[in-house]
C-alpha positions in Angstrom: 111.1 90.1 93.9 107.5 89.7 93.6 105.6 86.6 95.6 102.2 85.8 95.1 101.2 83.3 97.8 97.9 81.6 97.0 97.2 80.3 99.9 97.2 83.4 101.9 96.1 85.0 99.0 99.2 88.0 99.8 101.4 89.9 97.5 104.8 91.1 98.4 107.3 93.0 96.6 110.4 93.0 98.6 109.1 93.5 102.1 106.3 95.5 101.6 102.5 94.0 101.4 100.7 95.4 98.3 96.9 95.5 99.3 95.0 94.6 96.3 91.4 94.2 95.6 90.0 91.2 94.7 90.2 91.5 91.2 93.2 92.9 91.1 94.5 89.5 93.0 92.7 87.7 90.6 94.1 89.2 87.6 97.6 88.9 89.0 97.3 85.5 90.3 96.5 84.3 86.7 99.2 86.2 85.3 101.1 84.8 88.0 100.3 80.9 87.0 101.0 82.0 83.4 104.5 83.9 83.8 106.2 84.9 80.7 102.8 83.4 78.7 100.6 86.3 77.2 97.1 85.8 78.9 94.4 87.4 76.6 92.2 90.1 77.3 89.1 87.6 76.3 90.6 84.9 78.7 91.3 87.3 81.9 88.0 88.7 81.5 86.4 85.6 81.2 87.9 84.2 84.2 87.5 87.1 86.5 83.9 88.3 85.6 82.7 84.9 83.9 80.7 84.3 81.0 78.4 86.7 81.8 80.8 89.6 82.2 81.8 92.6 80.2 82.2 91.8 76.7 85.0 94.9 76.5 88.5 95.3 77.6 87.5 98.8 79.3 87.1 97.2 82.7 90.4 95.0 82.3 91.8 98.2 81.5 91.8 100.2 84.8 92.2 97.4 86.7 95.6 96.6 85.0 96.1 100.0 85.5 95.4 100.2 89.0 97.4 96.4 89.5 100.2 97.8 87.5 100.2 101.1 89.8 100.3 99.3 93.0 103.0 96.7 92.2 105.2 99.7 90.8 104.9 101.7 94.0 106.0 98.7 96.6 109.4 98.6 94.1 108.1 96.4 91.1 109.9 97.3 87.6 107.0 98.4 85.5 107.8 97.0 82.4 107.2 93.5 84.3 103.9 93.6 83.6 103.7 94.3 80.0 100.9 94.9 77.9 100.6 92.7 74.5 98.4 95.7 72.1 95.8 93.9 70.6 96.0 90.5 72.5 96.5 91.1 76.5 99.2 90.7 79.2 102.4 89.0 80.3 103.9 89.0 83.7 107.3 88.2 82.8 109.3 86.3 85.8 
């Protein structure tokens, strides 16, 4: 399973570490807090580059990607991490 410890601000899936960027933390920890909630685009980008931030999903984008990419290679089921077209994401527990 996956576990996200905020304190330590460490991801494991099984018993590997994924290393993740900072934003990529960030966007999974929110997901995290919200699981099986969709989190829109407007709401992740808002809370990971703040008001003043990109305006577009483009940057969300990649680093879903990315996020999406790493969890699946330490063992995560890819469809976990869904994408809701036209609204955002759900990490679903």
């Amino acid at each position: 399973g996956l576990r996200v410890d905020f304190v330590a601000r460490s991801v494991r899936v099984g018993d590997e570490d994924v290393r993740l960027t900072p934003i990529e933390y960030g966007l999974l920890r929110i997901l995290a807090l919200n699981a099986g909630k969709v989190v829109t685009a407007a709401h992740l980008l808002r809370e990971i580059w703040g008001p003043c931030g990109p305006d577009h999903d483009n940057y969300l984008r990649v680093h879903m990607t990315h996020l999406r990419r790493k969890l699946s290679d330490a063992g995560l089921d890819r469809r976990r991490l869904r994408t809701e077209p036209g609204v955002g994401y759900r990490l679903l527990p």
